[in-house]
C-alpha positions in Angstrom: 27.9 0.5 -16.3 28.1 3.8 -17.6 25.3 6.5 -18.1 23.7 9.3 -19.2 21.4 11.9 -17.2 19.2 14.8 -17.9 19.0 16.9 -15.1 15.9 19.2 -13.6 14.1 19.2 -17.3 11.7 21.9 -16.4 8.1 20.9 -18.5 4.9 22.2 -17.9 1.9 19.8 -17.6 -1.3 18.9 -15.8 -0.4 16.4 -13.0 -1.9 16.4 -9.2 -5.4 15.8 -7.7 -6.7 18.8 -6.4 -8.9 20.4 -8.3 -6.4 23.6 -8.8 -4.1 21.4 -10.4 -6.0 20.0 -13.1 -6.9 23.6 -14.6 -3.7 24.9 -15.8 0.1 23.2 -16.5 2.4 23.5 -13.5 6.0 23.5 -13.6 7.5 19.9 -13.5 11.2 18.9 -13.3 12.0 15.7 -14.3 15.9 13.8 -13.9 16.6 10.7 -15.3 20.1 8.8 -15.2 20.2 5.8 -18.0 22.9 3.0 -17.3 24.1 2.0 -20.7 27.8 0.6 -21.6 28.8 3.4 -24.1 32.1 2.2 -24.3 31.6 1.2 -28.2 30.6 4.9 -28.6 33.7 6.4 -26.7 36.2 4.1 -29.4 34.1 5.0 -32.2 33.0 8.6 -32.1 29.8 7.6 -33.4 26.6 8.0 -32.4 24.9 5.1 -33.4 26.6 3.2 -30.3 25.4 5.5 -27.6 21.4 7.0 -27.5 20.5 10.5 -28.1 19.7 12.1 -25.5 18.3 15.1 -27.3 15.5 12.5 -28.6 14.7 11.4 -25.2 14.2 14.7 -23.8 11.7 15.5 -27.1 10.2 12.0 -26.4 9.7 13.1 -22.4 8.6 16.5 -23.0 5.8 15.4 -25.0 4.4 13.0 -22.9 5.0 15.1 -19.8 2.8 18.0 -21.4 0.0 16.2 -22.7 -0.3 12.7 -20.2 -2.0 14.5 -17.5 -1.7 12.3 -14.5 -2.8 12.8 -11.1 0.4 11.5 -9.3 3.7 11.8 -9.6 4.3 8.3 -9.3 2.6 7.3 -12.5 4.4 10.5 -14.6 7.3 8.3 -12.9 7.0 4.6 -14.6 6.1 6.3 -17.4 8.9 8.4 -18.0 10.9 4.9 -17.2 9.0 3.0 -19.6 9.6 5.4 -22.1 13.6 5.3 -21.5 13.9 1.4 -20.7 12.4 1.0 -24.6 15.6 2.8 -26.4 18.2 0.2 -27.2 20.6 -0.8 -24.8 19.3 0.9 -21.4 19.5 -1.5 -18.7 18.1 1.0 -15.6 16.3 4.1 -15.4 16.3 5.9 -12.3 13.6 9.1 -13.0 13.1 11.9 -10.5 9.7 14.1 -10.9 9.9 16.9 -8.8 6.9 19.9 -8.0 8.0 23.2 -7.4 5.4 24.6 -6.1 3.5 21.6 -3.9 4.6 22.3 -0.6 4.9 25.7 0.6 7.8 26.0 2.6 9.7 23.3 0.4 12.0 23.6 -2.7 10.3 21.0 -3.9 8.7 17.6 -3.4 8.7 14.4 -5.5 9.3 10.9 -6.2 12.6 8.8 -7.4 12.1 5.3 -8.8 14.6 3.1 -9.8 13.5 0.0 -12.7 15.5 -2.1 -14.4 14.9 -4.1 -17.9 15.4 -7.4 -16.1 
C-alpha cells in the first residue's frame, strides 16, 4: 500500500486538563501517514486518483483549532476519523505531539493506528 504523510503540522488549540491549558491555544503538532494505492494517480498525472493533501491539512487545522479537547487521545481518533472518510484511505496512523507538556522533554504524545475495516 502506498501513502501519504504530513509531518509535525504545528496548530494551535485548546487541548489538556489543567486548568492553564484551557485558557489560551498551545502549540500542537500533529503527523498523519494515509495508506492509499495511488498507483492510478502515478500512470495518470491526475489528481482525481490520489487525495489532496492540502485539503486534509485545511480540514485538520480547523478542527484542531476550534475542537478543544482535554486529551490527546480524543484530538487523535478524531483526526483519524476525519482522514479515514476521504475516498480510498484504508489506515490512518495520527501522531499528536505537545511541545511544551513535560519539561525536560521534546515533546510528549500519542500515535494511534485505525483502519477502515
Amino acid at each position: 500500500m502506498d501513502k501519504i504523510f504530513i509531518k509535525r503540522l504545528l496548530v494551535r488549540g485548546i487541548i489538556g486538563i489543567n486548568p492553564d491549558e484551557r485558557d489560551k491555544p498551545q502549540d500542537i503538532l500533529i503527523s498523519i501517514e494515509l495508506s492509499i494505492d495511488l498507483h492510478e494517480a502515478g500512470q495518470t498525472d491526475d489528481i482525481a486518483h490520489s487525495i489532496n493533501y492540502r485539503t486534509i491539512v485545511k480540514h485538520v487545522m480547523a478542527h484542531a483549532e476550534t475542537i478543544a479537547k482535554y486529551t490527546v487521545e480524543a484530538l487523535a481518533e478524531d483526526i483519524a476519523r476525519i482522514c479515514l472518510d476521504y475516498n480510498g484511505v484504508q489506515k490512518a496512523i495520527v501522531r499528536i505531539e505537545k511541545p511544551t507538556a513535560a519539561r525536560f522533554a521534546e515533546s510528549v504524545g500519542v500515535e494511534i493506528e485505525r483502519s477502515r475495516a
